[in-house]
C-alpha positions in Angstrom: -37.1 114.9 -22.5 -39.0 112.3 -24.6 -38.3 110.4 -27.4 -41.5 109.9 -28.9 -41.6 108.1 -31.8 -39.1 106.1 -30.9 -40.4 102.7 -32.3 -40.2 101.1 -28.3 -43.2 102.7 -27.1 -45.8 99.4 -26.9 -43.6 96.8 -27.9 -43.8 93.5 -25.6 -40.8 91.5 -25.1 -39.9 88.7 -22.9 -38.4 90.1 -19.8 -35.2 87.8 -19.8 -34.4 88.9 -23.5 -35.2 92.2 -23.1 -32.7 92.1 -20.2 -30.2 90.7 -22.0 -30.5 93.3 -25.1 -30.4 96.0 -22.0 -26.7 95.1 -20.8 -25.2 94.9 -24.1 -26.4 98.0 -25.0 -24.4 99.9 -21.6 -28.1 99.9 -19.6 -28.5 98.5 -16.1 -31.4 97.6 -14.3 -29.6 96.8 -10.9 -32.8 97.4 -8.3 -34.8 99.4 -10.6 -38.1 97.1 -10.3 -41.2 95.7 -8.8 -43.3 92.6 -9.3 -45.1 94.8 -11.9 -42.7 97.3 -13.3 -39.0 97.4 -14.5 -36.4 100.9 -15.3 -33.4 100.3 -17.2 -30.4 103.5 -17.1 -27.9 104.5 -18.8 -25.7 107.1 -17.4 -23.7 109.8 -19.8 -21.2 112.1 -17.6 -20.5 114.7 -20.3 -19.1 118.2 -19.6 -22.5 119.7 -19.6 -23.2 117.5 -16.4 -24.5 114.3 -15.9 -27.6 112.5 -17.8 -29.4 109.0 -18.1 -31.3 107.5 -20.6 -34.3 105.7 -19.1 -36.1 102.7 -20.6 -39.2 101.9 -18.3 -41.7 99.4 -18.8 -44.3 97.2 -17.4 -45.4 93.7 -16.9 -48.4 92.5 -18.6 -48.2 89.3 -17.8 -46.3 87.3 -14.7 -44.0 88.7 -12.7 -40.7 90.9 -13.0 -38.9 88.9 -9.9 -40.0 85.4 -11.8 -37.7 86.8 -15.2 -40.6 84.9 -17.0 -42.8 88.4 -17.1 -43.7 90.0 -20.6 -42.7 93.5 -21.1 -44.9 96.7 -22.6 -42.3 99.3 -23.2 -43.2 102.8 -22.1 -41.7 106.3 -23.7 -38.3 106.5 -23.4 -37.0 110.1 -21.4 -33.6 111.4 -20.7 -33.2 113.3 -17.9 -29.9 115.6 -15.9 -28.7 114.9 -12.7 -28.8 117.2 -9.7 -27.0 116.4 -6.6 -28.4 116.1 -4.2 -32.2 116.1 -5.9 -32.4 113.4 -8.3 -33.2 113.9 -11.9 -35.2 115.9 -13.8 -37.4 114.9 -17.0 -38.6 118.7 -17.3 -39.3 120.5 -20.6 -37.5 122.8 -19.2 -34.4 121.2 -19.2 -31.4 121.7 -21.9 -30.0 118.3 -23.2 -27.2 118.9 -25.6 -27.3 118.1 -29.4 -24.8 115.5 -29.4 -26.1 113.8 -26.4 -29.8 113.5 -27.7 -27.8 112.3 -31.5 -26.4 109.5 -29.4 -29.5 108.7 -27.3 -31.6 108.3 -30.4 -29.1 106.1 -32.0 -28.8 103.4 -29.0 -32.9 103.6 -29.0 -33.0 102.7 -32.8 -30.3 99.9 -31.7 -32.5 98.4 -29.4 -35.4 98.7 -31.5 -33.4 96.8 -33.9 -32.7 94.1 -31.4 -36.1 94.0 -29.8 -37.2 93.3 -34.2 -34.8 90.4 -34.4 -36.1 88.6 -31.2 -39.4 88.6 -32.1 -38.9 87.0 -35.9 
């Protein structure tokens, strides 16, 4: 699923804030990178099953490894876990009400965040 609209999609943001904003907000980034690109998760286990909420982006300029890079944040999606196949984004998919609710909150949280670093 995407949240379109979600106010992230474009914005540029140092890669060591945006880091920071990420782990206060529950995401990790662990080994979710390249030089170019960067995922941040966050993982829900709910009765329905088990979910994460992606925030992806890209560097537009330097590096991710030098933590100096600039950020262009992507869509956000939230996709459900399947052992042992991974996740799926699908349209197909059924994400419950209250999870989406909360998923659209913590994105307007870190669009707040992302608003007061750059003033």
């Amino acid at each position: 699923m995407k949240f379109e609209n979600s106010g992230l999609e474009n914005q540029t943001v140092e890669l060591s804030r945006l880091d920071d904003i990420m782990k206060s907000l529950g995401f990790v980034r662990a080994a979710q990178w390249d030089y170019e690109r960067v995922t941040y998760d966050r993982k829900y286990v709910i009765k329905e099953g088990t979910y994460y909420l992606r925030v992806q982006g890209y560097a537009v300029e330097g590096n991710v490894d030098s933590r100096y890079a600039l950020i262009k944040l992507l869509t956000p999606i939230l996709g459900k876990h399947y052992y042992p196949h991974g996740v799926e984004y699908g349209e197909d998919e059924h994400f419950p009400s209250s999870l989406v609710s909360q998923c659209q909150k913590l994105l307007s949280q870190i669009k707040s965040e992302l608003e007061k670093v750059k003033e």
